[in-house]
N, C-alpha and C positions, 0 to 999 in steps of 0.2 A: 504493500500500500504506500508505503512512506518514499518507493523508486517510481511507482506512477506518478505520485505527487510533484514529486521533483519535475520529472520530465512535462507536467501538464502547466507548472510553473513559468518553465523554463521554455515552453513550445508560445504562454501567452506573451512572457516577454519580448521573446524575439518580433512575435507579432505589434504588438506597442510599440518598439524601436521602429519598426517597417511603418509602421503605421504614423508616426512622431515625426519619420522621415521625411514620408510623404507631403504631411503636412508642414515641417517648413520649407522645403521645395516651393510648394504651392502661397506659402505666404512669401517668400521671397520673390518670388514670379511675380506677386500682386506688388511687389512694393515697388519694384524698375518700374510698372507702368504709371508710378506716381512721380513727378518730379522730382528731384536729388540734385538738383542744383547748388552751385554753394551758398551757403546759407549765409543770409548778410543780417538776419532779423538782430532787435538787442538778446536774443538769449544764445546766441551762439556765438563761443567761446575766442572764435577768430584764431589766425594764424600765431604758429609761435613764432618771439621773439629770441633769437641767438643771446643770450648771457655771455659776453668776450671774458677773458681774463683777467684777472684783477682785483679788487673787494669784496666782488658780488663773488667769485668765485672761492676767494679764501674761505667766505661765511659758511659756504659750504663741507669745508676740512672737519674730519673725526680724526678723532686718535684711539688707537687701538688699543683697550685694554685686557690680555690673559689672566683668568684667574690662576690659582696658583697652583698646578699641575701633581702636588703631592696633597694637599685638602680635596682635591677631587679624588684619587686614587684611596684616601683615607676613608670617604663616604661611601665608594664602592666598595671596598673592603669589608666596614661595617655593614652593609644592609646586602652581602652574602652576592655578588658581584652583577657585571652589568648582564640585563637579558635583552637591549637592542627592536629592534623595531619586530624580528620576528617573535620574539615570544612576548610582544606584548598582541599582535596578532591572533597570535596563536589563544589568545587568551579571551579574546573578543567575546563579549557580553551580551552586543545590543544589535539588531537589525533596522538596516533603512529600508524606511519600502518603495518600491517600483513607484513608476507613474501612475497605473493602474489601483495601487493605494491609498495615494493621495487623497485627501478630499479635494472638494470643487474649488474651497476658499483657499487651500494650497496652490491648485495649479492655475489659483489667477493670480497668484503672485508672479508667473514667469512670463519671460520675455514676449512683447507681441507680434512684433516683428525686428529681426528676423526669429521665429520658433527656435524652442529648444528641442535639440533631436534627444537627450538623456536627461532627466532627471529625478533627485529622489527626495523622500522627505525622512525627518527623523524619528528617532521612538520613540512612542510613550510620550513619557512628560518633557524632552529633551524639546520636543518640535511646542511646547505651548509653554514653557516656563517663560518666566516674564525677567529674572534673575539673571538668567547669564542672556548674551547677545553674542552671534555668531558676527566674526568680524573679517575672516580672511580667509584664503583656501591656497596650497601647492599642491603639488605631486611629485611622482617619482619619476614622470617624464621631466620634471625642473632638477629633478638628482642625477638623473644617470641618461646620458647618451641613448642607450638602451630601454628608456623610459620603464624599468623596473628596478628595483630593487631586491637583490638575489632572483630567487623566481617570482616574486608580488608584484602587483598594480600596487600601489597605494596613494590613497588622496590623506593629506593630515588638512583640518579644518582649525582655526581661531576662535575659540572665544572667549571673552572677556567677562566675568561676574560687574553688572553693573552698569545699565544701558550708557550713564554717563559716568566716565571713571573719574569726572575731574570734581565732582558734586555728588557721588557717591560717600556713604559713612559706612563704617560697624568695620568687624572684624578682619571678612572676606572680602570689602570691596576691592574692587581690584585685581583682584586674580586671576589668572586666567591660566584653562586647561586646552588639549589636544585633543579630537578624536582623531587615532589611525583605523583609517578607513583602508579594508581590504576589498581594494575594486577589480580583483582579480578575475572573477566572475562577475560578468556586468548583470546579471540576473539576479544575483545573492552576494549585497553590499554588506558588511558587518565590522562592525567599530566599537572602540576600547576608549576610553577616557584615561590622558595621563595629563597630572600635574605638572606646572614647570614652578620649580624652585631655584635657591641658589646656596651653593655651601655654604656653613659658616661654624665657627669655634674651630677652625683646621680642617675643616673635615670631620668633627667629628658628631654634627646638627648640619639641618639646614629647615630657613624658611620657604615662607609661599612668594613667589616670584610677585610684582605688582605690573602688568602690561597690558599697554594698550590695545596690541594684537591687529591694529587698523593694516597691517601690510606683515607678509611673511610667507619668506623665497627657504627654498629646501636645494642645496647645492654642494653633491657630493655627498659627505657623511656630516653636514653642518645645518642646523634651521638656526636662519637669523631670521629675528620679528622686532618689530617697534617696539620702544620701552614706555611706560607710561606716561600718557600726557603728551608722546613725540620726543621726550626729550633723550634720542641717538636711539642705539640697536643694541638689542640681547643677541649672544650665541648661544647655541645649543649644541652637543656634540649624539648624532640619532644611536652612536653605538653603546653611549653614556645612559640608558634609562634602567632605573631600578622600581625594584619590587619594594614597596613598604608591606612589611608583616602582621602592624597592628591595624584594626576595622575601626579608629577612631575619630572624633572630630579634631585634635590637637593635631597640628603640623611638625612634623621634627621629631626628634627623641625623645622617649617616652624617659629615660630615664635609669631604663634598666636594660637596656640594648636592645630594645626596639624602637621602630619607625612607625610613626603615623602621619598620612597624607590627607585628612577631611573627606575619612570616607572613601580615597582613591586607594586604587590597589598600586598604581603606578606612578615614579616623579621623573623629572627628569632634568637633573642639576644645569644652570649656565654656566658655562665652559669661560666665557669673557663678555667683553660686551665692545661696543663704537660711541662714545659719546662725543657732541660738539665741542673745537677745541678752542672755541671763546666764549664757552660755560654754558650757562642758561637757555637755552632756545626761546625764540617766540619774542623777544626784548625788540627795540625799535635799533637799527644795524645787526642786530645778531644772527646766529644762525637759525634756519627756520627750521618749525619741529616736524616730525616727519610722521606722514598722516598714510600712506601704504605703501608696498613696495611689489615689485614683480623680477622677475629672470628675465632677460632676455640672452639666449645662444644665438644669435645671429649676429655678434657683436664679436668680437677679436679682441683680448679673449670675453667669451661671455661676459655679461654685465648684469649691478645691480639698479633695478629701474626704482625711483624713488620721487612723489611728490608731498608738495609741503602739506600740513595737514589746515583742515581747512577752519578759517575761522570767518568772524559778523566782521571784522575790520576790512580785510582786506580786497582789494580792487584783484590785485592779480597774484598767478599762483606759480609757483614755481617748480618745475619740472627736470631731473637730469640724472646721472648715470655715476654709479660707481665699479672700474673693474674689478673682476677678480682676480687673485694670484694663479699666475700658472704654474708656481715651483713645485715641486710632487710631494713634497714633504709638509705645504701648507692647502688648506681650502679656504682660507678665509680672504676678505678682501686685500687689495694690493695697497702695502704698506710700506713706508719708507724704513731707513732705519732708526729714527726717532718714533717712530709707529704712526706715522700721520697718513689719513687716508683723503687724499683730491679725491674730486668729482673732473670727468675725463669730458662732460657734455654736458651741457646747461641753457633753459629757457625758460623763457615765464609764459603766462598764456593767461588772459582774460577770465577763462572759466576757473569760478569760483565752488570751493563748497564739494572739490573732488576729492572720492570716498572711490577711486580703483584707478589705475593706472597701469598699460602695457606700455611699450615699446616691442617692433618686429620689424626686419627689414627682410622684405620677397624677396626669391630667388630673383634674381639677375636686376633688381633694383638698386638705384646709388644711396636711395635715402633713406633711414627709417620712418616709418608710420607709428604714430602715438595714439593709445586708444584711451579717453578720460572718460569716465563713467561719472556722472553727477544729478543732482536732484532736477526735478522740472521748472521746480517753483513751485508757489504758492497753488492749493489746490488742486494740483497735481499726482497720482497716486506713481504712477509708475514712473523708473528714472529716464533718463538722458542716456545713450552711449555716443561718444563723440569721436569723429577719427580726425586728426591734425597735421597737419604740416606746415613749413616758413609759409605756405601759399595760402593758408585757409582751414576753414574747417568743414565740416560734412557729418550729417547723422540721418539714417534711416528717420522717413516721414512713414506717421502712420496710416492704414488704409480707411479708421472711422472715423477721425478727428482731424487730422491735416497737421498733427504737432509730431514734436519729436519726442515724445513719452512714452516712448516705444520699452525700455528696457525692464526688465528686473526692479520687483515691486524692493525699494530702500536698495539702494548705488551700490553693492558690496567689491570685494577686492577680484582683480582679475587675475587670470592663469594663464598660461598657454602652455597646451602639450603636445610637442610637435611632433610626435609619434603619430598621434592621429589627428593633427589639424584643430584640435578643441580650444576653446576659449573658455574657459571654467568660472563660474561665479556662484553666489550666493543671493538668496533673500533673505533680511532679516527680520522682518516683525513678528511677536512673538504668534503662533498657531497655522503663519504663513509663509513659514520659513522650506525653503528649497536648495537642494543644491544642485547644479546644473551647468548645462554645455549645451555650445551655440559652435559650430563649425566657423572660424575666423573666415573663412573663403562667404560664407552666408551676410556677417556683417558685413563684408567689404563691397559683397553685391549689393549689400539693404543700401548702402549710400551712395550706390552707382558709380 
């Protein structure tokens, strides 16, 4: 019974993919026959501006900080050593469901044109909690060439305890966990919650991490994410996740040599971090704080794609690129030998209020293409995707309304895995939340 079921599962899925496909086919067909002009209205973001070198670009400079490589080895030690992305997999608790599970007020939270050919919702309480906010998405096509991970798909998702981390109070605000998502089977998604912490007393405690989670790229054996509030980057090291032994609410050592992670079976200690190397972020000249981030491989070497995080002041927003190191012996960004990390490419852009951000450049194109995901505006349910360059900007018009509020109900962080061409993103409001993929080659048609 329990192998029909599977296969009767797994016969309907492939049918909803076929069928999802169809349908964005068909909705991107409808959207060429609408105008894609470039867009000159006031709500469109306009052409980027080149940032030269100079102060605008110092503001941009992180400095690289390593925690201390023997307090890490100390925490793994104590908490009976690292078990790595696979056994926390392997250990997987929760199921996403298909599209076909969804409910109706889930799948109108996605995209409306161009359609999403995949997506899925969460479990249980995960998909209506109002407590934590899904803030970011990678994959392992952003980790490996080979767009796996040993033999796994996996997607890792952000969220953050606390719709607004910077107005949030109590104990837990602030925090923010992982699910790895084993998408190995696109029919039967299934995900694990791990904490991220950071060592502390040598190695031989550690607390709950405080992060923003608005951007966060997975490259190689490293997940870097936003720190709270923007101000610079957490590292994570994916081979570094442990097992806490005790089921309690206390974070840390219990005391008597055990670990408790609030309730999580899994943490997952910062390895370092990138903080602004003129202090504070967000100050009037300083550097700006960093609102999400993306991979891009089409960059020599790969790059970290990074815009400012968005705030009520500002007129315009600023856009640009950190590389990474190519030495075999490092995965983190390219750093000098005072540890100071440039930005290699830098712009601003008009559009305000961006909550995702890609960078891609096409095969045999000179230039990259910027994709800025952001709110509509007032009254408005669904967001904006925006695609940029020095010439202009461009977004899919929809086929009921004539606007561009086409995207994914709340702007979430973008992916690309260029294994299979996917553009990966999120919904976040709480009962309507999705996670989901849009084929890049579909938006590019949506905007003609």
């Amino acid at each position: 019974m329990k192998q029909r079921g599977r296969h009767r599962r797994r016969r309907r899925g492939q049918a909803l993919r076929a069928t999802l496909a169809g349908t964005a086919l068909a909705l991107t067909a409808a959207a060429t026959l609408i105008s894609t002009s470039q867009a000159t209205g006031s709500n469109s973001p306009g052409g980027l501006t080149e940032l030269r070198a100079g102060p605008a670009a110092r503001h941009l400079r992180l400095h690289e900080n390593p925690a201390s490589r023997e307090s890490l080895d100390t925490l793994s030690g104590s908490m009976g050593g690292n078990v790595g992305v696979e056994g926390v997999l392997a250990d997987a608790d929760r199921t996403m469901r298909g599209t076909g599970d969804c409910s109706g007020r889930e799948r109108s939270a996605l995209p409306v044109e161009p359609a999403a050919t995949r997506a899925y919702c969460w479990d249980g309480a995960d998909a209506r909690t109002r407590a934590w906010q899904p803030r970011s998405v990678t994959t392992s096509g952003d980790a490996e060439a080979t767009g796996r991970w040993g033999t796994r798909k996996v997607i890792l998702a952000g969220w953050t305890r606390g719709a607004d981390t910077t107005a949030s109070t109590g104990r837990d605000a602030g925090f923010a966990r992982v699910a790895f998502v084993d998408a190995t089977d696109p029919d039967a998604l299934r995900y694990r919650w791990v904490l991220l912490v950071a060592p502390s007393a040598g190695g031989k405690d550690f607390t709950a991490v405080r992060a923003g989670l608005g951007g966060m790229v997975w490259y190689r054996d490293k997940l870097i994410v936003t720190a709270a509030h923007g101000k610079g980057l957490l590292v994570f090291d994916l081979h570094r996740v442990l097992r806490a032994g005790v089921a309690g609410a206390a974070v840390g050592s219990t005391g008597d040599g055990g670990f408790s992670a609030a309730g999580y079976r899994y943490v997952m200690p910062a390895v370092g971090s990138y903080d602004p190397e003129g202090g504070s972020c967000g100050r009037p000249g300083a550097a700006p704080c960093i609102g999400s981030l993306s991979l891009d491989r089409t960059t020599a070497p790969a790059s970290l794609v990074a815009t400012e995080a968005a705030t009520d002041r500002a007129e315009r927003t600023r856009v640009w690129r950190y590389p990474f190191d190519t030495a075999p012996y490092r995965t983190g960004l390219r750093a000098d030998a005072r540890g100071r990390v440039d930005a290699v490419e830098a712009y601003a852009t008009k559009g305000t209020g961006i909550s995702g951000v890609l960078s891609h450049r096409a095969a045999g194109a000179r230039e990259s293409r910027w994709y800025v995901g952001r709110p509509a505006g007032s009254g408005a349910r669904h967001a904006e995707l925006w695609r940029q360059d020095v010439d202009g900007a461009r977004a899919a018009t929809c086929t009921a309304d004539q606007s561009h509020a086409c995207w994914g109900l709340g702007p979430g962080a973008l992916s690309y895995w260029p294994q299979t061409g996917e553009l990966w993103s999120m919904t976040d409001p709480a009962a309507r939340r999705v996670l989901f993929a849009v084929p890049l080659s579909s938006v590019d048609a949506s905007v003609g």
